[in-house]
N, C-alpha and C positions, 0 to 999 in steps of 0.2 A: 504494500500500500504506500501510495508517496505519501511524504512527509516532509514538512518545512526545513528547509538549507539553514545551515548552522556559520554563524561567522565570527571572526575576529571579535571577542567582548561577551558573546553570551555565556551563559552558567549552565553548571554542571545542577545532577539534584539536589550535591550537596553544597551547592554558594562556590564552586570554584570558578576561577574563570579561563579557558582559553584563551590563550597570549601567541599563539602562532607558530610558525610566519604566515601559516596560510595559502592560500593559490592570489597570489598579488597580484595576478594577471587576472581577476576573475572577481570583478566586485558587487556587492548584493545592499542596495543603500548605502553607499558611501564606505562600504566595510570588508574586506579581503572577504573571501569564503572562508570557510575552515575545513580540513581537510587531515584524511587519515594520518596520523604519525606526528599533528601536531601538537605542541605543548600545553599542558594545563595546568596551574596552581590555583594553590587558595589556602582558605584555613584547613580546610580537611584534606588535602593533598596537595603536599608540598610541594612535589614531584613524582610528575604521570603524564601521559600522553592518551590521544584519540588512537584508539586498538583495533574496534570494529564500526562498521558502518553498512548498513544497508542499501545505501548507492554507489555499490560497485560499480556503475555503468557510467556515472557521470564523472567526470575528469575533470580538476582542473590543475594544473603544470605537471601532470603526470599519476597525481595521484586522485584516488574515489573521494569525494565530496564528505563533509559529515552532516548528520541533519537531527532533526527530535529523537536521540532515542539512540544512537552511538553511542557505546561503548567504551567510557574511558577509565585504564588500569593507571595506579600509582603508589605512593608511600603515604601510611598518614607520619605527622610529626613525631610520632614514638618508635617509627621503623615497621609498621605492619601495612601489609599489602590491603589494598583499599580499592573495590570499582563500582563506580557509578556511570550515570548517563546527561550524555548532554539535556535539557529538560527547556530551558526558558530558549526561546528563541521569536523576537519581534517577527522575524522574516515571514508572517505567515502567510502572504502573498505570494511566495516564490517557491515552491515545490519542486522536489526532486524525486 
């Protein structure tokens, strides 16, 4: 089922947020896409990235898109593996 494109600045379930770099060539509102493999922080994960994604098929500089509902693996601040999902995303106009 498509689901809304995930960009530069949106949160995870858990308040993290996606810092990039993103498909820079590929902008959705003023704001890079977000894209598999990119980075996430926040308070709940200090360090993680975008893992899975369900728009395998759209591309942008090479890599699958991320959108509502990706996938992301990291560390909480005590050293324990932590995943969540991208979840807030304004884009809801733009589906992937």
């Amino acid at each position: 089922m498509p689901t809304p494109v995930a960009t530069i600045a949106n949160l995870t379930a858990t308040g993290d947020v996606i810092i990039g770099p993103g498909g820079i060539t590929t902008m959705v509102k003023g704001l890079p896409v977000a894209c598999m493999g990119d980075a996430v922080a926040g308070p709940m994960c200090v360090t993680g990235a975008i893992t899975m994604t369900t728009a395998i098929t759209k591309l942008a500089k090479g890599r699958p898109t991320a959108n509502i509902g990706s996938m992301v693996m990291g560390v909480v601040p005590l050293g324990f593996p932590v995943a969540t999902a991208v979840l807030v995303c304004p884009n809801v106009n733009v589906i992937v």
